[in-house]
C-alpha positions in Angstrom: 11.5 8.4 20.9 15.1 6.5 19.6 15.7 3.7 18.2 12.5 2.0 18.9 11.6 -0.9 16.0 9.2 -3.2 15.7 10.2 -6.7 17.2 10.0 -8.9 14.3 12.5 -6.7 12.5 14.6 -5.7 15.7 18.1 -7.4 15.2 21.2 -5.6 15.6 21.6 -5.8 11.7 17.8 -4.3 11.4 18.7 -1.6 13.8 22.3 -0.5 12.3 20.3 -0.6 8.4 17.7 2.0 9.8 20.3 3.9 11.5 22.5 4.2 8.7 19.6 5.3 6.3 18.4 8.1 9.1 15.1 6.0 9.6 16.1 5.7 13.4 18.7 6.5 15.8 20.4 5.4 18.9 18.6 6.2 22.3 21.3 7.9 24.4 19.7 8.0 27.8 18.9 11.8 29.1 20.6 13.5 26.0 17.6 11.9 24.3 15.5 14.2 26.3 17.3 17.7 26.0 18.3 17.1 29.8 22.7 16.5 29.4 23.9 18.4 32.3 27.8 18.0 31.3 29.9 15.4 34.0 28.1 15.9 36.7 25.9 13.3 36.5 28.2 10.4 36.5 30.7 12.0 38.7 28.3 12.2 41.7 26.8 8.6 40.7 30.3 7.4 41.0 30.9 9.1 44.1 28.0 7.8 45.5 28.8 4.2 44.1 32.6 4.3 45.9 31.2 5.7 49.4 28.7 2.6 49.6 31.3 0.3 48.1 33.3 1.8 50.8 30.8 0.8 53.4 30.3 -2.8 51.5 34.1 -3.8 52.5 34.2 -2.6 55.7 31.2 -4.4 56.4 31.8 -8.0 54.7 35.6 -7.6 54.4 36.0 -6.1 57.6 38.1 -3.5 56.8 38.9 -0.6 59.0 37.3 2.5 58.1 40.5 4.6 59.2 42.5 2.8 56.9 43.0 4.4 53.3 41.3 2.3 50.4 42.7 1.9 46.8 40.4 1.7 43.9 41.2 0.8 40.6 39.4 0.5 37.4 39.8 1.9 33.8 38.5 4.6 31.4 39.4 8.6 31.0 37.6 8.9 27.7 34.3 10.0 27.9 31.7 9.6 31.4 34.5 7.1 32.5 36.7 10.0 33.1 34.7 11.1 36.5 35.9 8.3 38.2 39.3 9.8 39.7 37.4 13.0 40.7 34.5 11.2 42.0 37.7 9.2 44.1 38.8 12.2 45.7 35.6 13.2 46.7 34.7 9.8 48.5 38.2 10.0 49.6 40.2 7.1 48.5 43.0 6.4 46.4 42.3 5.9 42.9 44.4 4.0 40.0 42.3 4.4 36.7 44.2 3.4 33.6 43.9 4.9 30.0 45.2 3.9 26.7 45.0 6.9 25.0 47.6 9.3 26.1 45.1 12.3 24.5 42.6 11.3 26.6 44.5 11.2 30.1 46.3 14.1 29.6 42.7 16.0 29.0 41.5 14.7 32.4 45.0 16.4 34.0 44.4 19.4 32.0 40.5 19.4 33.7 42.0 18.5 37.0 39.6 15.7 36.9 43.0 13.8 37.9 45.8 14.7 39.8 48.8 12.8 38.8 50.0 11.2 35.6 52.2 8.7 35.0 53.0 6.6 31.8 55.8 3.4 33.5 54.4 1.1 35.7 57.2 0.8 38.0 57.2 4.5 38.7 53.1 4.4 39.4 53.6 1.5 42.0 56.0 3.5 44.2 53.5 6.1 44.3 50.6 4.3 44.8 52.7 3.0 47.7 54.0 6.1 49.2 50.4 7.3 49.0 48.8 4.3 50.9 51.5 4.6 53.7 50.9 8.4 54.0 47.1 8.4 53.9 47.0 10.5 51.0 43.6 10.8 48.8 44.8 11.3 45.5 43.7 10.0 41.6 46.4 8.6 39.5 45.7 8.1 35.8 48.4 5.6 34.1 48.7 5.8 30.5 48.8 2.6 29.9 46.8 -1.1 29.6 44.4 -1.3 32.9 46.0 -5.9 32.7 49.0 -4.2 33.6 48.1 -2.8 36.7 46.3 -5.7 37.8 49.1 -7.8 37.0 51.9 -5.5 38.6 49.8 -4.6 41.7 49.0 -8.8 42.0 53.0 -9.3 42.3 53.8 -6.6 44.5 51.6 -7.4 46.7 49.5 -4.6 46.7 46.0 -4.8 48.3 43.7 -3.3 45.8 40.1 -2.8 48.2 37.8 -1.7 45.6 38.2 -2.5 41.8 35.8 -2.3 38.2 36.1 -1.2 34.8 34.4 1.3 32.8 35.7 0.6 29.3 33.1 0.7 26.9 32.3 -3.0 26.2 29.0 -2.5 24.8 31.0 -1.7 22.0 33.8 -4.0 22.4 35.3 -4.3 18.5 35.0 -0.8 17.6 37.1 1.1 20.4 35.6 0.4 23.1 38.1 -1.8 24.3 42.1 -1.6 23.5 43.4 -4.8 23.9 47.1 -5.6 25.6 50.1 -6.4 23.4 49.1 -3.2 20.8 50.1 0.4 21.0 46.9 2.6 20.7 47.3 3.3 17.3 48.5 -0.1 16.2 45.0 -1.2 17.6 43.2 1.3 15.8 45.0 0.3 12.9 44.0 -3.5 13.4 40.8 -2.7 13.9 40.1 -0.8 10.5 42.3 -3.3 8.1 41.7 -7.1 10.2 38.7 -6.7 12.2 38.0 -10.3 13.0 42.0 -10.8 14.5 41.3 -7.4 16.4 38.2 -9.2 18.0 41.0 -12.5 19.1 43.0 -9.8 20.3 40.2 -8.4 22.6 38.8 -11.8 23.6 42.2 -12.6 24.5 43.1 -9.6 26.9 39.7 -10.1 28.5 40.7 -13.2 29.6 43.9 -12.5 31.1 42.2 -9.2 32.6 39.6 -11.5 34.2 42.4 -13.9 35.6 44.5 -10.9 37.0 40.9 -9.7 38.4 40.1 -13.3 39.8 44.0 -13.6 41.9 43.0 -10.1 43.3 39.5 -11.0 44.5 40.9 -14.2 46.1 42.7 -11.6 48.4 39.8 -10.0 49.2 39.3 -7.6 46.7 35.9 -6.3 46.4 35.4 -6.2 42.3 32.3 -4.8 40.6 30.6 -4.4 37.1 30.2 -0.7 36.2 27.2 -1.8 33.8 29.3 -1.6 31.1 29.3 -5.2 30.1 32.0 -5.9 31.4 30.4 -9.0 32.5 29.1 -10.1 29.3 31.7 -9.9 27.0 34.0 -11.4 29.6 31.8 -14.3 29.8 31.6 -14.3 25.8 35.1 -14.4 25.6 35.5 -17.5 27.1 37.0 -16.0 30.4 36.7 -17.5 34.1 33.4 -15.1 34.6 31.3 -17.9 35.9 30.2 -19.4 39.0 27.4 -21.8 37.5 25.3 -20.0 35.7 26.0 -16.5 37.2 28.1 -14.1 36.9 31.3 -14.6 39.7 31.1 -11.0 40.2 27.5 -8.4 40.7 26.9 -5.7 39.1 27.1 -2.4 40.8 23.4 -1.9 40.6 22.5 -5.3 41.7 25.0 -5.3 44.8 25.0 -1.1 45.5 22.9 1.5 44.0 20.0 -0.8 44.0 19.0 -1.9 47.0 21.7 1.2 48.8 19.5 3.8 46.7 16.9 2.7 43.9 14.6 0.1 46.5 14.6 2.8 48.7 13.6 5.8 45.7 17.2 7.3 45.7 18.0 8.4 42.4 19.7 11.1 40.2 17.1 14.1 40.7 18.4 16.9 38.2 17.6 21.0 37.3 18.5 23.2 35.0 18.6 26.9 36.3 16.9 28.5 32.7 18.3 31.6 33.4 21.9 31.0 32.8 22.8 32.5 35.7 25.6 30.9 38.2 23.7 33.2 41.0 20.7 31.2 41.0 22.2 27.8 40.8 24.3 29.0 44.0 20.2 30.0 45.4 18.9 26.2 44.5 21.8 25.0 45.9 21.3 26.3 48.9 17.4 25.7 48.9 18.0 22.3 48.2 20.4 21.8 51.0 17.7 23.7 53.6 15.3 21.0 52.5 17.7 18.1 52.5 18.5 19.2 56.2 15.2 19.9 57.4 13.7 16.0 56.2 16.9 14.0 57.6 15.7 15.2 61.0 12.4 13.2 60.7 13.9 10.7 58.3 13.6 6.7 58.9 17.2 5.4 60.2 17.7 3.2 57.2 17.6 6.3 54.5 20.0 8.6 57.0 23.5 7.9 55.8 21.9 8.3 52.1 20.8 11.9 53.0 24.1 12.7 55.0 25.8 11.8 51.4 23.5 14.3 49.0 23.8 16.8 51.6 27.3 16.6 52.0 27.7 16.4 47.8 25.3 19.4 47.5 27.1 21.8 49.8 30.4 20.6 47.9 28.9 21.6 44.3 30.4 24.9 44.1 33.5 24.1 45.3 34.2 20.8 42.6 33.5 22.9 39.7 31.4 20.7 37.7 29.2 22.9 35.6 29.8 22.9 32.2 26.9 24.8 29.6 24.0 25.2 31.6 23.5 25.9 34.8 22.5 22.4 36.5 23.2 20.1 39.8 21.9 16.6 40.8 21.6 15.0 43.5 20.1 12.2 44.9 16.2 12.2 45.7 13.6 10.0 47.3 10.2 10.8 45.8 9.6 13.1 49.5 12.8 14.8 48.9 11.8 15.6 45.0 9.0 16.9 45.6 9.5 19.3 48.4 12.9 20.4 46.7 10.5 21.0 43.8 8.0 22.9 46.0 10.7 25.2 47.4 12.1 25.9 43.6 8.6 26.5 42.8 7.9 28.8 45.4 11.5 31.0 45.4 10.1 31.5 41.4 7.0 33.4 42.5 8.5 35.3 45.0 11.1 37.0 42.8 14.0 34.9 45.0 15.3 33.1 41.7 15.3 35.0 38.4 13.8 32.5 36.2 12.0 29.1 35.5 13.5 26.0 36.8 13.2 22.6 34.7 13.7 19.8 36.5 14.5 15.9 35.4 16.4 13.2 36.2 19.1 10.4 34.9 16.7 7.6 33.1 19.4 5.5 35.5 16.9 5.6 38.3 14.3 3.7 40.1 11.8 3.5 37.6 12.7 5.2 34.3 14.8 2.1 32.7 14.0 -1.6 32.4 18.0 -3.1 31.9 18.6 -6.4 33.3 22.6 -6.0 33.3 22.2 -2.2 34.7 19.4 -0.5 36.5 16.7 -3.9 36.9 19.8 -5.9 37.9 18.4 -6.5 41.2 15.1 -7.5 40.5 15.0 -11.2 41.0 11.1 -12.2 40.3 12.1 -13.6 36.8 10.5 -9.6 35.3 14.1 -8.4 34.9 14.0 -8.9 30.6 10.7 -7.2 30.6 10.3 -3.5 29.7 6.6 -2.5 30.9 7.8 -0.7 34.0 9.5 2.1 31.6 6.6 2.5 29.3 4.3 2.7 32.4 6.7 5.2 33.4 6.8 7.6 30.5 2.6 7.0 30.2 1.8 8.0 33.6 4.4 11.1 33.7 2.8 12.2 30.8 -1.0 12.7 31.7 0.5 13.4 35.5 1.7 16.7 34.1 5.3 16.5 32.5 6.1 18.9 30.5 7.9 16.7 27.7 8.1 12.6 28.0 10.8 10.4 26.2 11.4 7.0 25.8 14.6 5.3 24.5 15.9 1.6 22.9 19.7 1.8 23.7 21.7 4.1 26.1 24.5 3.2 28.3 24.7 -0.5 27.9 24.1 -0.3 23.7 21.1 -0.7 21.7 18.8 -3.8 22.1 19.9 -4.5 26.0 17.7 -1.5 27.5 14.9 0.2 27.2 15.0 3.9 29.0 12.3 7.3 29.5 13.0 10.1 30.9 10.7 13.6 31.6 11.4 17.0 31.6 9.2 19.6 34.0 9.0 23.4 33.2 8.6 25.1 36.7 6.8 28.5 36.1 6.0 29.8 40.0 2.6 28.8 39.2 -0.2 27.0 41.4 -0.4 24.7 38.3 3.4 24.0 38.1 2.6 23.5 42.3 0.3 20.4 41.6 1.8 19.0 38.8 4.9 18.4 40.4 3.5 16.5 43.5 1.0 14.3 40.9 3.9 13.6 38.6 6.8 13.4 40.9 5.1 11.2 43.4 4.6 8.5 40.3 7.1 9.2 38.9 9.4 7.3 41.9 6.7 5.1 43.3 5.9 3.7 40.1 9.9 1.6 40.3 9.3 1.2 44.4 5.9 -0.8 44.1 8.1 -3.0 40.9 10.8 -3.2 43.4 8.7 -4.5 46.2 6.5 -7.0 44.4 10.4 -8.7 43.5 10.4 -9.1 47.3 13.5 -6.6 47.7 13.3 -5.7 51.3 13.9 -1.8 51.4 11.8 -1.6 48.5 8.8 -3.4 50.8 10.0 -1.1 53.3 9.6 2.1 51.2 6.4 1.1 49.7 4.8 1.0 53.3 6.0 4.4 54.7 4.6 5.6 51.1 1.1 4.5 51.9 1.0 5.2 55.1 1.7 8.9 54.7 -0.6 9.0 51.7 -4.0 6.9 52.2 -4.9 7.6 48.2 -1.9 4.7 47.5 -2.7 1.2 47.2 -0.3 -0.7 45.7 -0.2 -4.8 46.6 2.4 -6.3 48.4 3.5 -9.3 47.6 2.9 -13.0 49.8 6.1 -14.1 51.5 6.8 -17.9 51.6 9.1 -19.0 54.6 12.4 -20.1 52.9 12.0 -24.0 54.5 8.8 -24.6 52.8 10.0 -24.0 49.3 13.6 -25.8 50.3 11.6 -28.6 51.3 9.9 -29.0 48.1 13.5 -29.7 46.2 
């Protein structure tokens, strides 16, 4: 366990006074539980995000699926630097500024993005050109992400998809660089005047928010990468708000929930423990065999989710993406976990792979994480600030056969907004590693479908009665549906 205090004493100042004294620390998601795979993680969770968003606009916007599609957001540094790769591999343009030259120029150095360019003149003639030729490529502009917005806005520019993935859970502190400073005249700012650095940040937000705002009016699609954005926007005093909501969703609430977590799609992970690239390459192509062979019989709704993962997983090798260990993800229902599982299981005891497998997953998934900005955005049953489902979680892994169990206060989203668990599962080639990965894996999903479906989320309802109808030991309730007129009628 992190960062996990008793409530009475669990303000922000409580928290940062245990931290600081080593009593505690913060609870970052799966490098909590030994299971950090390097980039991978968040560049195929972005890459699944765009190719839904993708789908989103050409549904409600009506845009033409033959046309190209721009996306622009913000962020190099850090997990926000998958975002131009994960571009190119859902095949769009991308636009993601970064403040810190250091930064950017690491990404080109990677090849996580193509081209970089540091005047904003230059990088809208490219952007251009690259529209009108159909190109996919990634552009990272060193620069302020308000002056793209800003520039695109007054050329005209159509921007389809946009977000941000600055770090504004920790907005004062560099996770944010506000507009008008140089990168070092912020940091600067920030160490000597704290409390002007914070005008200066409330300040850009606002403008970023009304650059955002003339954009959507044009039909920009514009999303919350659960990074706050949101929040602090809203805090800041900016034109966030339609009522009392947020003007914008969050990309779990309007994508990867009810695209992938109501139906029990989320980031299923292993870690090869024998080092070896050859047997990644064998699980790899195991878990594509299995992928292939369940899409036959798969209900229609869940196809184009399996079509995605299969498609990502026979790309793996070729997008380079390992870094330390030898690991892949992909995206998993509960059947597709489990029989992957089986099939790793299985090419241990024959001899076919070299070693044990571990599996896990992201704690951003269907069950693991109770965060009402990020993963239980979309829950709408008023349980969204509750945090049983990820204790349940952990619990029932635990006696269901995990090999380790974590759970987490902070991760992603900061401290005190989230609480996350996680598992890790040793897989030995053993008839006991066989039935602990159906009981465990089988809860381990359900568990988030049957909170889902009691919110009334349809695919979640859906999911939940395929689930017990191919497994008469399940009863979960489902909830009583009131016609819409009858509670309209009562106000």
């Amino acid at each position: 366990t992190n960062g996990m205090m008793i409530p009475n004493y669990s303000s922000l100042d409580d928290y940062d006074r245990h931290n600081a004294l080593g009593n505690t620390q913060y609870g970052q998601m799966t490098a909590g539980s030994y299971m950090y795979i390097g980039p991978q993680g968040i560049v195929h969770g972005t890459t699944i995000t765009i190719l839904n968003a993708k789908r989103i606009i050409t549904e409600r916007f009506g845009k033409n699926p033959d046309e190209p599609v721009l996306f622009v957001s913000s962020g190099l540094g850090g997990m926000s630097g998958a975002q131009p790769k994960a571009g190119n591999i859902a095949g769009v343009v991308s636009v993601v500024a970064e403040v810190n030259p250091k930064a950017a120029k690491k990404r080109h150095e990677q090849g996580w993005v193509d081209v970089l360019i540091d005047n904003i003149d230059d990088l809208t003639q490219a952007v251009k050109k690259a529209l009108a030729e159909h190109k996919v490529v990634s552009f990272g502009y060193i620069g302020n992400v308000i002056d793209v917005w800003e520039k695109f806005d007054e050329e005209n520019i159509k921007i389809d998809l946009g977000s941000d993935q600055t770090s504004l859970h920790n907005p004062f502190n560099g996770g944010y660089y506000p507009i008008g400073l140089s990168f070092e005249e912020a940091n600067e700012m920030m160490a000597a005047n704290p409390e002007q650095f914070k005008s200066y940040v409330y300040e850009s937000l606002r403008r970023q928010v009304a650059a955002i705002n003339k954009h959507t009016a044009k039909g920009t699609y514009f999303f919350d990468y659960g990074n706050a954005f949101l929040l602090e926007s809203s805090r800041a005093g900016a034109d966030i708000m339609n009522g009392d909501k947020f003007r914008y969703p969050s990309y779990v609430e309007d994508i990867m929930g009810p695209f992938c977590f109501d139906y029990g799609f989320g980031p299923f992970r292993w870690v090869c423990t024998s080092g070896k690239p050859e047997d990644l390459a064998k699980t790899d192509a195991i878990a594509t065999q299995v992928l292939e062979n369940l899409k036959q019989t798969a209900p229609k709704r869940i196809q184009q989710q399996m079509a995605d993962n299969i498609q990502w997983i026979k790309g793996a090798q070729d997008n380079h993406l390992v870094v330390g260990s030898q690991a892949r993800i992909l995206y998993a229902d509960a059947w597709g976990r489990i029989k992957i599982a089986e099939a790793f299981n299985e090419a241990i005891r024959n001899g076919e792979l070299s070693g044990p497998v571990v599996l896990g997953r992201d704690h951003h998934d269907v069950s693991g994480t109770d965060s009402p900005f990020r993963e239980t955005s979309n829950i709408y049953d008023g349980s969204m600030f509750t945090a049983d489902m990820a204790i349940q979680n952990v619990i029932g892994d635990s006696f269901r056969g995990a090999t380790w169990v974590s759970i987490h206060n902070g991760g992603g989203v900061g401290w005190g907004e989230v609480v996350n668990g996680g598992f890790g599962m040793l897989l030995d080639g053993s008839d006991d590693a066989d039935r602990r990965l159906k009981q465990m894996l089988y809860w381990d999903v359900n568990n988030g479908i049957a909170r889902r479906s009691w919110a009334r989320n349809d695919n979640a309802m859906f999911t939940i009665e395929r689930a017990m109808a191919e497994n008469p030991h399940l009863k979960v309730t489902k909830p009583n549906l009131v016609d819409d007129h009858l509670i309209d009628n009562l106000f």
